[in-house]
Every structure is written in C-alpha cells, then in structure tokens.
N, C-alpha and C positions, 0 to 999 in steps of 0.2 A: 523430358520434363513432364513432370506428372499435370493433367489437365486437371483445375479448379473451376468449381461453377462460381466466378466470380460475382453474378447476378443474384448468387444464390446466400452469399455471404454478406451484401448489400442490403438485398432486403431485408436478413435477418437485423442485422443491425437497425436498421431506420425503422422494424419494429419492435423494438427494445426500445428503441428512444422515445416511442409512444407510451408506456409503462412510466408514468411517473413525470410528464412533462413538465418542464418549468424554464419556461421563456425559450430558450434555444439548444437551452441541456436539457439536465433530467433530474430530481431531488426523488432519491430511490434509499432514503437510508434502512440499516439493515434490520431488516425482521416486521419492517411495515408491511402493509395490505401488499403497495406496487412490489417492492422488495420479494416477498413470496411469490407474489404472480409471474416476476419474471423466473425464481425460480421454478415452477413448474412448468413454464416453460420450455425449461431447458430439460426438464428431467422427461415429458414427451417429447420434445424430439430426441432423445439420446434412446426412447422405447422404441421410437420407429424403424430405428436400423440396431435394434436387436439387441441393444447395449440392457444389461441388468443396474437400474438408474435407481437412485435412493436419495432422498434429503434426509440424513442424518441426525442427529440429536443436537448438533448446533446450529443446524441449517445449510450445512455443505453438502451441496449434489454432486453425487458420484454416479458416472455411468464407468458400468465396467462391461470391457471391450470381452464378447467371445471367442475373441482368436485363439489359436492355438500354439503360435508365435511369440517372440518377444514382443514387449508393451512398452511406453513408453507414456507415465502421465503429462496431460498438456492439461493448461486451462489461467485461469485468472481468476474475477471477481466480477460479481452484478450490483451490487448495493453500488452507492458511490456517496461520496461528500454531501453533506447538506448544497441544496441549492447550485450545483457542480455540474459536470461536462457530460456528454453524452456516451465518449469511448474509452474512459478511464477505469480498464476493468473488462467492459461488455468485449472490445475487440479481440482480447486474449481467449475470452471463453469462446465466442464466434469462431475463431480460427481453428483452435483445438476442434469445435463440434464439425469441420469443416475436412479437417485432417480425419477425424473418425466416418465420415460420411465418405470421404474419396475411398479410403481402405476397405469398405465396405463394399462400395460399387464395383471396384477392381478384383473381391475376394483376394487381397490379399491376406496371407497366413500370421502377419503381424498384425497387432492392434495398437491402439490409443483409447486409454483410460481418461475418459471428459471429468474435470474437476472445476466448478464452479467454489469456490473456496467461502468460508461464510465472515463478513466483518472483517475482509481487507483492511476499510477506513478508518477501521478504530473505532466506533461508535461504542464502543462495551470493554476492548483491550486491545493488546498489541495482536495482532493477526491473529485473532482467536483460532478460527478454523483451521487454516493451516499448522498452527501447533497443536490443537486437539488432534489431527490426525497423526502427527509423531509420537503421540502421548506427552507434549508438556502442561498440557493444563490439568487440574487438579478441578473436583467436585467443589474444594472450597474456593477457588479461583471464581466458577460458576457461580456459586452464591453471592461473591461479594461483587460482580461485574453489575454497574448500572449503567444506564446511558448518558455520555455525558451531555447532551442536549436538552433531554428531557427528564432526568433522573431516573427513569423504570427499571427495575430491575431484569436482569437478562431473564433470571427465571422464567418470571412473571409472563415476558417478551415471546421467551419458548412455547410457553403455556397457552397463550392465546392465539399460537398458532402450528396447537395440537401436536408438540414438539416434546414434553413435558418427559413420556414415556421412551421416546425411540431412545436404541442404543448411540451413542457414537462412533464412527468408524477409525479403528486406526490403520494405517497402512501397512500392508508386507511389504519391503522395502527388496525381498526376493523375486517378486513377482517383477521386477522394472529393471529398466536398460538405464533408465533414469528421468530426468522432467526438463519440460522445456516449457518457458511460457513468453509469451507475446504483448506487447504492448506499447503502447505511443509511449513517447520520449515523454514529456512533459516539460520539457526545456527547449532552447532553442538551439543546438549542437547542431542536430544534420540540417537545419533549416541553412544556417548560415556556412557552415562547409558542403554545402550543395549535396548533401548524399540525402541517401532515400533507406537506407537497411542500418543500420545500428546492431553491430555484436557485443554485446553487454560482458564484460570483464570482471567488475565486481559489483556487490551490494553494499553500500553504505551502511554502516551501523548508526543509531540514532540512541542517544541518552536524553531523556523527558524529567521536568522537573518542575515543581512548584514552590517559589519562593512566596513567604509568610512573612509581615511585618507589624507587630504590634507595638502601639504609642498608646499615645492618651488624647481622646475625641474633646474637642473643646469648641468656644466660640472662635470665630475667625477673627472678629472684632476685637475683641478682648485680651485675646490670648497675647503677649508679646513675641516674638521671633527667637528668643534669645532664650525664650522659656518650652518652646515646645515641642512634645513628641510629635511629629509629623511622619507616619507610617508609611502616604505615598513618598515625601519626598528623600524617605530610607532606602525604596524601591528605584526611585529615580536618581538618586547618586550608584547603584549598582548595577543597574542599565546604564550609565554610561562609561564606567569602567568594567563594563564587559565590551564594547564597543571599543575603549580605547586599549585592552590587554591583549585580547583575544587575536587580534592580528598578529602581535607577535608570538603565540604559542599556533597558529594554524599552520595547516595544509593549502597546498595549491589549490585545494577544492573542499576544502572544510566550511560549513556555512552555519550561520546561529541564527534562530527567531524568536525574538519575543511576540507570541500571541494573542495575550492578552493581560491585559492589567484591571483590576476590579480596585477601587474603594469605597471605604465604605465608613459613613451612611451615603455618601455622595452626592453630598448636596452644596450646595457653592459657598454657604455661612458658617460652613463645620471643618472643623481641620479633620483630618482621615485620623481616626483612631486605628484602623486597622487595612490592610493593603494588601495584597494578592499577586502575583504575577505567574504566567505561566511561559515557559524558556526550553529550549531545545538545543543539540546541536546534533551536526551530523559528520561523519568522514568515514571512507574506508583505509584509515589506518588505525591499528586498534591502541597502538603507542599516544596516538597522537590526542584518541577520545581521553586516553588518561589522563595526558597531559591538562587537558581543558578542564575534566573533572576537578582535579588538583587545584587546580589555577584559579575556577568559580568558587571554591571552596575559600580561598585564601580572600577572595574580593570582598565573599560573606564576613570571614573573619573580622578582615580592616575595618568593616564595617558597624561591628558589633562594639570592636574597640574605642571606635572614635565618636558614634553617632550616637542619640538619645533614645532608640529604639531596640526591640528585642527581634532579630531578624533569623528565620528558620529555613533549613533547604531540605525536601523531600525527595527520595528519587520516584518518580512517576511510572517510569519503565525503560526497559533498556534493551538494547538487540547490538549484537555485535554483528561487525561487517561480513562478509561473503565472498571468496572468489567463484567465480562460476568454470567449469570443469573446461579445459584446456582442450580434450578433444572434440568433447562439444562445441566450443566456438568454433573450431578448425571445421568441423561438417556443418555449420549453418552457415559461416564462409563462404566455401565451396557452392550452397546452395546460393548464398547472393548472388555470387560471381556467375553461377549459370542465368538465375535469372536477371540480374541489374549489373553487369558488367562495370567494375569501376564504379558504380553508385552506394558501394559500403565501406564501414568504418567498423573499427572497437572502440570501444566506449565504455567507463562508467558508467553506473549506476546513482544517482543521487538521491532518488526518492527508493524506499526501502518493498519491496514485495515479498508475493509467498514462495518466490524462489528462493529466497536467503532463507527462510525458514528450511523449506523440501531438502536444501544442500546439505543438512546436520545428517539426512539418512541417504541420501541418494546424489550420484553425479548432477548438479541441475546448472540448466544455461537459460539465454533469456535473446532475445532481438526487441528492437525498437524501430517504429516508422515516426516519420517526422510527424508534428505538433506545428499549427500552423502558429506563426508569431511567439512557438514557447511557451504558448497558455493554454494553463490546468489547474483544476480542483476551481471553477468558476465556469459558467454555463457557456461564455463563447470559447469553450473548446473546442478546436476541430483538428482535423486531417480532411484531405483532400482525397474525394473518391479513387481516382489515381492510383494515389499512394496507400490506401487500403487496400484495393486490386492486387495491386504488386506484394505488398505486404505478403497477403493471402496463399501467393503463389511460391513467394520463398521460406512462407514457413512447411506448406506439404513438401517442398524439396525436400528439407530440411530434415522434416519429419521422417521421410521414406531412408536418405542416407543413414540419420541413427539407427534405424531401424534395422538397414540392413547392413549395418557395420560390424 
C-alpha cells in the first residue's frame, strides 16, 4: 500500500480554506483576487516537484508530470459557489497534487498530470475549462460568457488577471491512460449506507433553462381578476404542473429545481407585467432528459393556450450524462478494498463534474468520500478529517494500479 503524507494533504487543504474565508467555508468564485491566488498556489507547488505548471488562457492550471511513463490526469476545481463549502473542488485537486508528490518521491517512471480545472461552478458556463481543453468552446462562446453574479464579462475577468494574451491549452488525449478525479459526495449516500469510498458509475446530464413570462403591469387595486395578465402567476401555474407532471415522466433518480424566480417591478401595489424563472433537471438517462424536455414543453404549451400571458422557454445549456470507464472502477475498487475493506460502494453521480466532460476524449472515472449530513454548495460543508485521510490513501492506490495496469 503506497505510503501518503496524510498531514501533508490536511494542511494543504485547511490552507486553501484560508484563501477566501467566509464563515466556515470559503466564497472563492472564479477569476477573483482569492480565486487566482489559490491558483498560483497550486501552480508552485506542482514547480517544486518538477511538474512543467501553467494557468492557461482560461485560468486552468496544468502541471504536466516529467515522467517518462504512462500518465494519468487527476485534478478537480478551486473556485467554488458563491458563499459555499470548503472542499467542493479543493479535495480533488489536493489528492491529485498528492498522487503527483508520492510518484515523485518514489521515482516512479509513471506520472500524474495535476489539473486544477477553471469555472467548475458555472460562474461564466457550463465547465468552461474542461471543455476548453477538449476544444469545445469557441472564441465567440468567450466573448459572449458574463458572470452571472455580477455581469462581467469573461474577457474582461481574463484581462484583469493578465490572461488576456496566454494561449489555451488543449489536451493530447494520446499522452494519457485516462483521468480520474476525486471528490466529496455532496449527498448523503455513504453517510447513511455506512460506507466511506464511493465508486462513481455515471455522470448526470443536466438541461438548464429560462422561462419568460410577459402580461401587462397594472395597479393591484384596480385591476380586476378576471381582466388580468398576471406574468408571475403564468409562472406559478407552470411551477406547479411541473411538480405535478414530472414524477410521472422521471427516473428513480431524476431531480428538478427551480432556482429562482424574478418579478418584476416587484413591488406589492403592481401586478408583474413580466416574470422570470430559472429551472433545471437532471438524470443519467439520456431517454429520460428527453422525455422531460418534451413534457416542459407541452406544460409551456397548455399554458400559452389557456392563460392570458405570452410565456417563452430558452435552452440555457445542456450536458448529456456520462458513464465512467468500467475498468477504471474495477481498479479504484480494488484500491478501496485494500485500503477500507467493506467500506465502498458504486454509486452515481448526481451533481455533474469535469469528468463527464474529460470522458468525451479519455477513459475517465471518479470516487467519492462521504459529506457530512449531505451538505454542499453552502459553507457548513464538511467531511471529517478521517475520512479525508482515508480518502487520500485510496485514491494513490488507486492511482499506482491504473498506472500500472
């Protein structure tokens, strides 16, 4: 069993969680001040042990391993959610820098390519970085990407943190055995089946969307009932027949959110002239994302037919689901079972990563440590140092078996 400096992967983490504090998490979104500092960070330590390190033209740090060996990229993400948890993202790239540090120390003739990935959370698109380095994003994709927090444009984002000119890197997908990446559950699966290792089987596909409702803004007083466009409550009859439809077109594991709803002017004496909503869903069945697509479409319809408003659906974005490579699980398996005997599971995937992107060019798998209570993307995130340790230990298993498979 490959020896991990467990101490040494702890502190890294709990200084990353100082980058960017906020309450008991960490609000590190991408391309801010803390946001680059944790990536250079990352791109000195991947210099110290020899790795040829680079942040990119979208902000993705790549150390690439000297070996002379098969390779294998590991990594995750550093930015995280507004206002969000401490290891959602940081633990994948820690592990990876951890698996490149042990391979080092050992001279072993294999390596591990460290990938910090840039805009995991979406703050600008769908996994920006990671699809820049397949080549799916496009120069005009770049230009039209703002934040959706704060409006900025990515350029701009780039610009101000002397990004403006580097190239971007895209991957040889010759160079790799394939990608493996690490990361707390965000649910509460192993918490409550008593396991501690999670082998991730597939990636969730997510369809994104923004529903548009225009009426006509009037007084509240005035107006009568019988006479009015009322735009939220066009929005709030089709919020509840997605709620009452959508169970009968799902999956055992198909999940929908509404995020958010805007009216507007929004004020308590005005009826909404116009309404907003932002809506999701997710499954790893690609049958089943259609079926829902079809299904919201027709809600829209009825909608249009019957009600006194003019209601619109955009697609936002869209990622189809992922299996993750069948012999890869079987060797990070293996590596549970050496170190956490009986303490692993397979497991989907709910929340979507830059593993389902990496699997469009490469064999890519994934593990999961438990999430205490299930909760993520909110600052009392945690995992238990523990189960970080262990973590840590069966993903260099894990790593050395691919490696040397």
């Amino acid at each position: 069993m490959p020896s991990v400096n467990e101490k040494r992967v702890l502190e890294d983490l709990y200084n990353l969680r100082k980058i960017g504090t906020y309450k008991t998490g960490v609000h590190r979104p991408t391309l801010t001040e803390d946001d680059m500092r944790a990536r250079r960070w990352l791109k000195d330590e991947l210099g110290k042990i020899g790795h040829d390190a680079h942040i990119d033209g979208v902000a993705n740090v790549i150390g690439f391993s000297p070996a002379s060996g098969p390779k294998l990229i590991c990594g995750s993400h550093l930015e995280t959610q507004n206002h969000a948890g401490w290891l959602d993202g940081a633990l994948g790239v820690v592990y990876a820098l951890e698996a490149a540090r042990y391979l080092q120390e050992t001279g072993a003739e294999f390596g591990v390519d460290v990938i910090a990935f840039s805009d995991e959370e979406g703050h600008f698109g769908e996994l920006t970085g990671s699809n820049s380095l397949i080549g799916n994003v496009t120069e005009d994709m770049l230009d039209n990407a703002v934040d959706r927090t704060s409006g900025k444009k990515l350029r701009d984002a780039l610009s101000d943190n002397g990004l403006s000119d580097v190239p971007r890197v895209i991957l040889d997908a010759d160079r790799y055995v394939g990608m493996f990446e690490a990361h707390i559950e965000q649910g509460p699966s192993l918490e409550n089946d008593n396991k501690r290792i999670g082998i991730v089987t597939s990636i969730v596909g997510s369809w994104q969307y923004k529903l548009t409702a225009i009426g006509a803004q009037n007084h509240a007083g005035t107006t009568r009932m019988d006479i009015r466009k009322d735009a939220g409550a066009a929005l709030m009859r089709i919020y509840n027949a997605i709620f009452e439809k959508f169970p009968h077109a799902a999956g055992p594991r198909t999940v929908w959110t509404v995020g958010k709803i805007t009216l507007e002017p929004g004020a308590p004496s005005i009826v909404p002239g116009y309404a907003e909503m932002l809506f999701q869903f997710r499954d790893d069945d690609e049958a089943i994302l259609d079926s829902l697509n079809e299904l919201l479409g027709d809600i829209i319809s009825a909608e249009n037919e019957n009600g006194s408003c003019e209601v619109s659906l955009s697609l936002q974005g869209r990622s189809f689901p992922a299996l993750m490579d069948d012999k890869l699980q079987n060797l990070i398996e293996q590596a549970a079972e050496n170190v956490a005997p009986g303490q692993h599971m397979r497991m989907p995937s709910g929340a979507g990563h830059d593993a389902r992107t990496i699997s469009q060019i490469l064999p890519a798998s994934m593990m999961f440590i438990p999430s205490i209570g299930g909760v993520s993307h909110h600052y009392t995130e945690n995992s238990s140092d523990e189960d970080i340790a262990l973590g840590a230990r069966v993903f260099v298993d894990a790593v050395v078996r691919i490696l040397q498979s």
